[in-house]
N, C-alpha and C positions, 0 to 999 in steps of 0.2 A: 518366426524361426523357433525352433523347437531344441529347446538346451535339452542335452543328456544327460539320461538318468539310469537309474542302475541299471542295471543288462537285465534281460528279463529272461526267464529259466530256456526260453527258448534257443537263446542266442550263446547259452551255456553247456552246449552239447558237446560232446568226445566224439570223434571220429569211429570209436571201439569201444564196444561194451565190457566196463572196468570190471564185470562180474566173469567173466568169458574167457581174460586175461588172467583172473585169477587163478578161476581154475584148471587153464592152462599150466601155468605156471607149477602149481600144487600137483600135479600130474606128474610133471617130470621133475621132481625134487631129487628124484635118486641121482637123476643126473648132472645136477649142480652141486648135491653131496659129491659125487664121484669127482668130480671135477676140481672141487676144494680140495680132496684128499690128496690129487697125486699132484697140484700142482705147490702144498704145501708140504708132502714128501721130497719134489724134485727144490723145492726152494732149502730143506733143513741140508738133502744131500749135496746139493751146492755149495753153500755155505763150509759146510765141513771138507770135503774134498778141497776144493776150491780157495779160500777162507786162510788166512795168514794170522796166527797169534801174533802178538808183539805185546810184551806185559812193560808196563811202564812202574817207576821207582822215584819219586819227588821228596827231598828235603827243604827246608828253607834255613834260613841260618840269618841269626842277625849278629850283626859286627857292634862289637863294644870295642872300645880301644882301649888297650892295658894302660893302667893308671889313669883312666878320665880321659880327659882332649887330645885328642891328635894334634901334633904339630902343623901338620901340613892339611889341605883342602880334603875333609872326609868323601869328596865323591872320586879324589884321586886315591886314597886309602880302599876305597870298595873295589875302584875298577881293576888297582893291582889284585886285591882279593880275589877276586872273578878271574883276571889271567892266568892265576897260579890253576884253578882248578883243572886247564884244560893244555899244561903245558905237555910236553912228551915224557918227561921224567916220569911225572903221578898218575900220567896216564900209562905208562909203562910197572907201576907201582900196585894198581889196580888189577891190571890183566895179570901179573905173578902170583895175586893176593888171593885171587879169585879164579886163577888157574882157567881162562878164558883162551879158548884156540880162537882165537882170533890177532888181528894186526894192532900196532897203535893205532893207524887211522881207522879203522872199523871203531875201535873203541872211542875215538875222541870225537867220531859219526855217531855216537848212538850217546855220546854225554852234549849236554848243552845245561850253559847256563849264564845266570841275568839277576840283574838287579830293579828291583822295584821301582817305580818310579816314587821320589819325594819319599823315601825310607830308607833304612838303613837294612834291610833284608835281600841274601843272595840267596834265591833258588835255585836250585842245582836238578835237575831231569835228566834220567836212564831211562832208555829205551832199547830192551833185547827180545831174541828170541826165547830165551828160558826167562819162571821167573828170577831165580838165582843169580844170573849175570845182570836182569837189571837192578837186581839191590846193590 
């Protein structure tokens, strides 16, 4: 029996001559230029026509408790924290402040926010269509 050994030049043939193909190829370059150009045109004008801004606005905030310790459990002290930011009042306080035509719920749809896991920091996220309303 005869073990195998490296392939020998013969059994390493292309079906097409890689010189042939090239300059094939080299030939018709204008047409793969062309072809990048308008389908990189029709992708920028896509995008823009097409294509939805939304500018986003991220603070974080970390809670100190006035005079040292909290009385009560600090993760019940954040989560009030974090309720207050999305109540209807301050959501209502926001859109007069910032003269936003929009609803509370639009505005308390485009505010989210949360607390860290194992910290004491509340992020707070806007997300509008200008950048203005989402600061």
């Amino acid at each position: 029996m005869q073990s195998p050994g490296p392939p020998s030049d013969e059994s390493i043939r292309l079906p097409f001559d890689l010189g042939t193909v090239l300059a094939g190829l080299w030939r018709r370059r204008y047409h793969f230029l062309a072809v990048f150009v308008v389908a990189g045109t029709c992708g920028a004008a896509g995008g823009y026509f097409l294509g939805k801004r939304t500018y986003e606005a991220r603070t974080v905030l970390r809670y100190v408790p006035a005079g040292g310790k909290a009385r009560v459990d600090p993760a019940t002290v954040l989560r009030t924290e974090l309720d207050q930011v999305e109540i209807p009042q301050n959501l209502s306080k926001v859109r007069f402040r910032l003269s936003l035509p929009a609803t509370i719920e639009e505005v308390g749809a485009a505010v989210s926010a949360h607390v860290e896991e194992q910290s004491d920091l509340i992020t707070i996220q806007a997300r509008w269509k200008t950048g203005a309303g989402a600061a």
